[in-house]
C-alpha positions in Angstrom: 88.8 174.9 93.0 86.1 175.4 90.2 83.9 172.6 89.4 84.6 170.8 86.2 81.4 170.0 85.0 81.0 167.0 82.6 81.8 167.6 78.7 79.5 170.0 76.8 77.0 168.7 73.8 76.9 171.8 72.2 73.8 174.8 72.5 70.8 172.6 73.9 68.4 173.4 70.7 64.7 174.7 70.8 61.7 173.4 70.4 61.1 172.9 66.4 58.4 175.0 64.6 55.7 172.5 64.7 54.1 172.9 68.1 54.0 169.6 70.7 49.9 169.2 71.5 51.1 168.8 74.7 51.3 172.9 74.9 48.5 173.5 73.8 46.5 171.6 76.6 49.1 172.9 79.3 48.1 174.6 82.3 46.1 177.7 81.4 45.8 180.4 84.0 45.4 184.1 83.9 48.6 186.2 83.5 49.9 182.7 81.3 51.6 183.4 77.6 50.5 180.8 75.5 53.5 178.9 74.4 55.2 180.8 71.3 57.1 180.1 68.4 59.5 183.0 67.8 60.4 184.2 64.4 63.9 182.2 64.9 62.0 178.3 65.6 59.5 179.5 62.3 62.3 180.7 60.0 62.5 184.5 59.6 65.2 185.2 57.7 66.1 188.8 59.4 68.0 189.8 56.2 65.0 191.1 54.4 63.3 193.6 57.4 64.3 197.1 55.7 64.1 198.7 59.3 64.8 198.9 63.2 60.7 198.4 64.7 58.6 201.2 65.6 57.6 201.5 69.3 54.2 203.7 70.2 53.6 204.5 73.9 51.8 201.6 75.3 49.0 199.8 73.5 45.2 200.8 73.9 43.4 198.1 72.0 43.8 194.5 70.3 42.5 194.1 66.6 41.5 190.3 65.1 42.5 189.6 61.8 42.3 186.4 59.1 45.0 185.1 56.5 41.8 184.6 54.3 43.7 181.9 52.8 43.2 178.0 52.9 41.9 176.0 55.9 43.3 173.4 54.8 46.9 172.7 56.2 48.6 170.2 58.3 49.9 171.3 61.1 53.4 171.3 60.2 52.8 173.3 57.4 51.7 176.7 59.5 55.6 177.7 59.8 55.6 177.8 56.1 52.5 180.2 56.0 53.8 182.3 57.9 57.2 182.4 55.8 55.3 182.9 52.9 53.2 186.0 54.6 56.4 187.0 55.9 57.9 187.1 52.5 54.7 189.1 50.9 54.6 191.7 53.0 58.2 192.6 52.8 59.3 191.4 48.8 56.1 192.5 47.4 53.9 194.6 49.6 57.5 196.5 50.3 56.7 197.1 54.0 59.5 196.5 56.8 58.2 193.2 58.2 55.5 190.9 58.6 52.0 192.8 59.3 50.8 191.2 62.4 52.1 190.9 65.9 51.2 187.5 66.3 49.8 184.9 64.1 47.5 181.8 65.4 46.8 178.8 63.2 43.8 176.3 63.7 45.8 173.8 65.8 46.5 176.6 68.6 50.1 177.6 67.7 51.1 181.0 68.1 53.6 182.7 65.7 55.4 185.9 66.8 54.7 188.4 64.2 56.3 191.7 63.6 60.0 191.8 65.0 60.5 193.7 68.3 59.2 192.0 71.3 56.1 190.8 71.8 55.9 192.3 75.3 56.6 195.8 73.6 54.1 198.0 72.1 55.6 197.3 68.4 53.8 199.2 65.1 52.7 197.4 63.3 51.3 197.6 59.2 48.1 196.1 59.9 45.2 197.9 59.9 45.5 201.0 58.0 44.1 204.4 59.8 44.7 202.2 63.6 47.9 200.6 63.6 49.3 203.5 66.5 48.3 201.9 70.2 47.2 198.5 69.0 48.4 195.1 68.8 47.0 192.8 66.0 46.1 189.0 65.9 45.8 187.3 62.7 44.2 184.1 62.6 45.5 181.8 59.9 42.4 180.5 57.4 40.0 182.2 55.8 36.4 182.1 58.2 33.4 183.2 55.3 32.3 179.2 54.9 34.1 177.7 58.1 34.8 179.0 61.5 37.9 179.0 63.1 38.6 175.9 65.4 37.6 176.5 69.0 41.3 175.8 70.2 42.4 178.8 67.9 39.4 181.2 69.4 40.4 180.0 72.6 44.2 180.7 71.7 43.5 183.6 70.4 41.5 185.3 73.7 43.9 183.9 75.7 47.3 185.7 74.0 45.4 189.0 74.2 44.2 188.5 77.2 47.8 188.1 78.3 49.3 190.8 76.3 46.5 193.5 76.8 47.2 193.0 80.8 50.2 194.2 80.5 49.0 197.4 79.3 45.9 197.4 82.1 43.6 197.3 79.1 39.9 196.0 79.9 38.9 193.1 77.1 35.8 193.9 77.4 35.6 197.8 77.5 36.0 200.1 75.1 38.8 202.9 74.2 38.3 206.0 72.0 40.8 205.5 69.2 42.5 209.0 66.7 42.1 207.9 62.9 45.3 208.1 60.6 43.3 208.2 57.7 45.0 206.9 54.8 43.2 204.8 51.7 42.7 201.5 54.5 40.2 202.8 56.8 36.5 204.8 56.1 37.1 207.1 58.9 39.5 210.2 57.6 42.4 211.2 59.3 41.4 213.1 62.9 38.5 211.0 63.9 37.7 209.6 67.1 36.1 206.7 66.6 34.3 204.8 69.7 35.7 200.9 69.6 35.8 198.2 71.6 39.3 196.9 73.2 38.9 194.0 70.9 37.7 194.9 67.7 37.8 193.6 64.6 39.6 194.6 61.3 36.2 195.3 59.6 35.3 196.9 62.5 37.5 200.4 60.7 38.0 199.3 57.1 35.9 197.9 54.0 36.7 194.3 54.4 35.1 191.4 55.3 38.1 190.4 57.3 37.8 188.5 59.6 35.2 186.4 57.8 31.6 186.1 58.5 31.8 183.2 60.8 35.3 185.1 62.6 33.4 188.1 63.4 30.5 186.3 64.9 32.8 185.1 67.6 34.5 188.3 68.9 32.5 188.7 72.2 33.5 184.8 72.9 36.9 186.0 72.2 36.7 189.0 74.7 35.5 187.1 77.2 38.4 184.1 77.1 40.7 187.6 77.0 39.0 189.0 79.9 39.7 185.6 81.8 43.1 185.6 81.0 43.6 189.1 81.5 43.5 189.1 85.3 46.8 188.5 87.9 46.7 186.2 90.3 47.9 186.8 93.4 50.9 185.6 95.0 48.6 182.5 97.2 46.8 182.0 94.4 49.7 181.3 92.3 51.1 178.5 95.2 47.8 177.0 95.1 48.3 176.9 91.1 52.0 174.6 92.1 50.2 172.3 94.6 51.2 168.6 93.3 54.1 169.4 91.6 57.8 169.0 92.1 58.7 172.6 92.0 56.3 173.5 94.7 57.8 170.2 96.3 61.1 171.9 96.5 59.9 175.4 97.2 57.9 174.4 100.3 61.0 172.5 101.4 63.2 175.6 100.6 60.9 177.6 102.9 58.4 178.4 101.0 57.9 182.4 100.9 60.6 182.5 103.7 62.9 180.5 101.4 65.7 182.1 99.2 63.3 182.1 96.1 60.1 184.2 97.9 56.8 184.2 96.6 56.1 182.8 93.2 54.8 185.9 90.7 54.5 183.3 88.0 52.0 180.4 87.1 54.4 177.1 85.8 55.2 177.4 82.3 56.7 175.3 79.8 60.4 175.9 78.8 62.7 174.2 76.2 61.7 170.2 75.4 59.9 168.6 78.7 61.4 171.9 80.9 58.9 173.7 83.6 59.4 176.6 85.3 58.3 179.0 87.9 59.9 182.7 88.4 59.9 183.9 92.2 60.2 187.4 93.7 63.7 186.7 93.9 64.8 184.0 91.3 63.2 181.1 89.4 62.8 177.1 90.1 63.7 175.0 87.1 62.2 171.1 86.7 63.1 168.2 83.8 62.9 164.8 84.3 66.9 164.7 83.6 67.7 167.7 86.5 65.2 167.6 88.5 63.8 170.5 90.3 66.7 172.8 91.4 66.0 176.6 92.1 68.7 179.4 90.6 69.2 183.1 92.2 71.0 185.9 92.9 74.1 186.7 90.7 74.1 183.2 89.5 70.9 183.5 88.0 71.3 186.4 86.3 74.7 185.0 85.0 72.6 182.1 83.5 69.8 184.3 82.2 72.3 186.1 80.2 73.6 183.2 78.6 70.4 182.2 77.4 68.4 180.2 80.2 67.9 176.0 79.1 69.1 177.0 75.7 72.6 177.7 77.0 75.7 175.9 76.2 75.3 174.9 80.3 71.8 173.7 79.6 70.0 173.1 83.0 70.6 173.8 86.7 71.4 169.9 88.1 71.8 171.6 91.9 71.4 174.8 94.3 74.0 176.7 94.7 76.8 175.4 96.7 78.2 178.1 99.3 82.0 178.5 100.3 83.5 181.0 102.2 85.0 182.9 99.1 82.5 181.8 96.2 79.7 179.9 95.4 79.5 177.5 92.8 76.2 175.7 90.9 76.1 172.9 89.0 74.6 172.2 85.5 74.0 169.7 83.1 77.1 170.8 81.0 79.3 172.4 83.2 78.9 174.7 86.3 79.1 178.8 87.1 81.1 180.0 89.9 81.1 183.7 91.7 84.0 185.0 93.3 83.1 186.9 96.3 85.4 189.4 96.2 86.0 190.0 92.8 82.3 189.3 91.9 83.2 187.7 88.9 81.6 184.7 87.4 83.3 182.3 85.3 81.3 179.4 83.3 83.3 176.3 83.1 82.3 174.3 80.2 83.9 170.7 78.8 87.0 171.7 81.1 87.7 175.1 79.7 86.8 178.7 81.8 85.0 181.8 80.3 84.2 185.2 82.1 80.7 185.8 81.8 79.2 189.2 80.4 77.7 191.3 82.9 74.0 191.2 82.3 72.6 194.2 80.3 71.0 197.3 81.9 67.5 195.8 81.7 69.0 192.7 82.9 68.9 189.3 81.5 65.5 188.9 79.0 62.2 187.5 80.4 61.7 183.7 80.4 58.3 184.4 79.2 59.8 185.7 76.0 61.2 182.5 74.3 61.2 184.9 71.6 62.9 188.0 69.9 64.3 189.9 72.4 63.4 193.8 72.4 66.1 195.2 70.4 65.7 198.4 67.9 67.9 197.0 65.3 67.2 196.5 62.2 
């Protein structure tokens, strides 16, 4: 009774370290994560964090760092830069894990930073005296003699635009920030210091940092942040899908009456050539292999937890297909069924059944994050 889907290839793998230009001139609208490479695609090795992350109460402010190193790199070399931070700040500095929450290199690639979640409000080592409430950007290149590239400023505003939304922080206002004193910052410990959302590491400590010709281009950076900070609403975000095959398929779904409901999410890239769009109640998944085919309710979840695209099933090549006692959906390597009355769901992949894991009590990760999830583990 359970459909047999056709043999498995093994885990469907994602995207390499070196980012597709493609990404970088993808659809760009407010509420929109850049694409990121997690600390898995740019070779963390895990083995040499000393501890589980720290987690503040919500963040307050973003801070704009440089490597200062060269400017000077291809653009497959970036992954190894941010190995070789990675691997200073923990061997020889002796601190936990990489500085930075995110890292941005001159061709518009972002680099998750500090393990944790980037959607969390992780500590970071950053900027001594400030590192409680703040989440830091580090360009990669030193900026004294050249500027950054305009696609890494406009990378840049754009990832904290998107990350400081989520804490309702106004780019271009400015938040009354405690000093932790210490021997990184001129303010002693106690201070209230007067900063902007944005500011810049120089801003609270005696460095140049981020160069000369970085620093001159913070208020173009608040203002790409402040564009990218706002949410769009639910009609402005089906006006975003207009000429595209997922919005093909939703409108003849239904639309906002379908299954799926309103879209809360502009199209964003997945795994390879993958698109996506998350609804109020589910998601719509497009490759020129599948197609577009929408997933929800149990099955979806089921899916999530196994890892989206980059599952073993890989992606969704139907709907779901309803019987009177379960419902079934195919994918590209295999299919998930639901029993109806025992609510179970069983993945069938290359012939051979598995129960699936009930998703966890957050339920299954957010396709936004095609990075670390938020775990507090070392």
């Amino acid at each position: 009774m359970l459909g047999l889907g056709t043999a498995a290839s093994g885990l469907v793998q994602p995207p390499s370290a070196g980012a597709d230009p493609a990404l970088v001139a993808a659809v760009e609208a407010p509420g929109q994560a850049p694409n990121i490479t997690s600390r898995a695609q740019w070779g963390a090795d895990e083995s040499i964090r000393s501890r589980a992350p720290m987690y503040d109460n919500g963040i307050k402010a973003g801070i704009v760092h440089h490597t200062a190193g060269v400017n000077d790199y291809a653009q497959q070399d970036s992954a190894a830069i941010v190995r070789s931070i990675y691997d200073y700040h923990t061997r020889t500095l002796g601190w936990s894990d990489i500085a930075y929450n995110a890292l941005v290199d001159k061709y518009g690639q972002v680099f998750e930073g500090r393990f944790g979640g980037m959607t969390r409000s992780v500590q970071g080592t950053h900027t001594g005296g400030f590192n409680r409430n703040t989440w830091a950007v580090c360009m990669i290149g030193e900026f004294d003699a050249v500027g950054p590239t305009p696609v890494q400023v406009r990378t840049v505003g754009r990832l904290l635009g998107w990350r400081l939304a989520m804490d309702g922080v106004d780019p271009q206002g400015s938040i009354a920030l405690t000093s932790d004193g210490g021997p990184y910052t001129r303010f002693p410990q106690g201070a209230a210091v007067n900063l902007p959302c944005i500011f810049a590491h120089r801003d609270v400590s005696d460095t140049d940092c981020p160069g000369n010709l970085g620093y001159a281009l913070m208020n173009q950076i608040r203002d790409i942040a402040a564009r990218f900070n706002k949410h769009l609403s639910a009609q402005d975000l089906a006006q975003s899908l207009q000429g595209s095959a997922i919005y093909d398929r939703w409108r003849a779904m239904g639309g906002v009456n379908s299954a799926l409901g309103a879209p809360t999410s502009p199209e964003s890239q997945g795994a390879g050539a993958t698109r996506y769009v998350i609804f109020e109640k589910g998601a719509m998944y497009w490759s020129p292999a599948s197609g577009a085919q929408p997933v929800t309710g149990a099955i979806y979840a089921a899916w999530g937890t196994l890892g989206y695209e980059h599952s073993a099933l890989g992606l969704p090549t139907s709907a779901e297909i309803q019987e009177p006692g379960w419902a079934v959906q195919n994918f590209q390597h295999g299919t998930l069924n639901f029993d109806r009355g025992s609510r179970a769901l069983v993945s069938v992949i290359d012939g051979v059944a598995g129960l699936v894991p009930p998703p966890s009590a957050g339920g299954p990760p957010v396709q936004l994050e095609r990075f670390s999830p938020a775990r507090n583990r070392v």
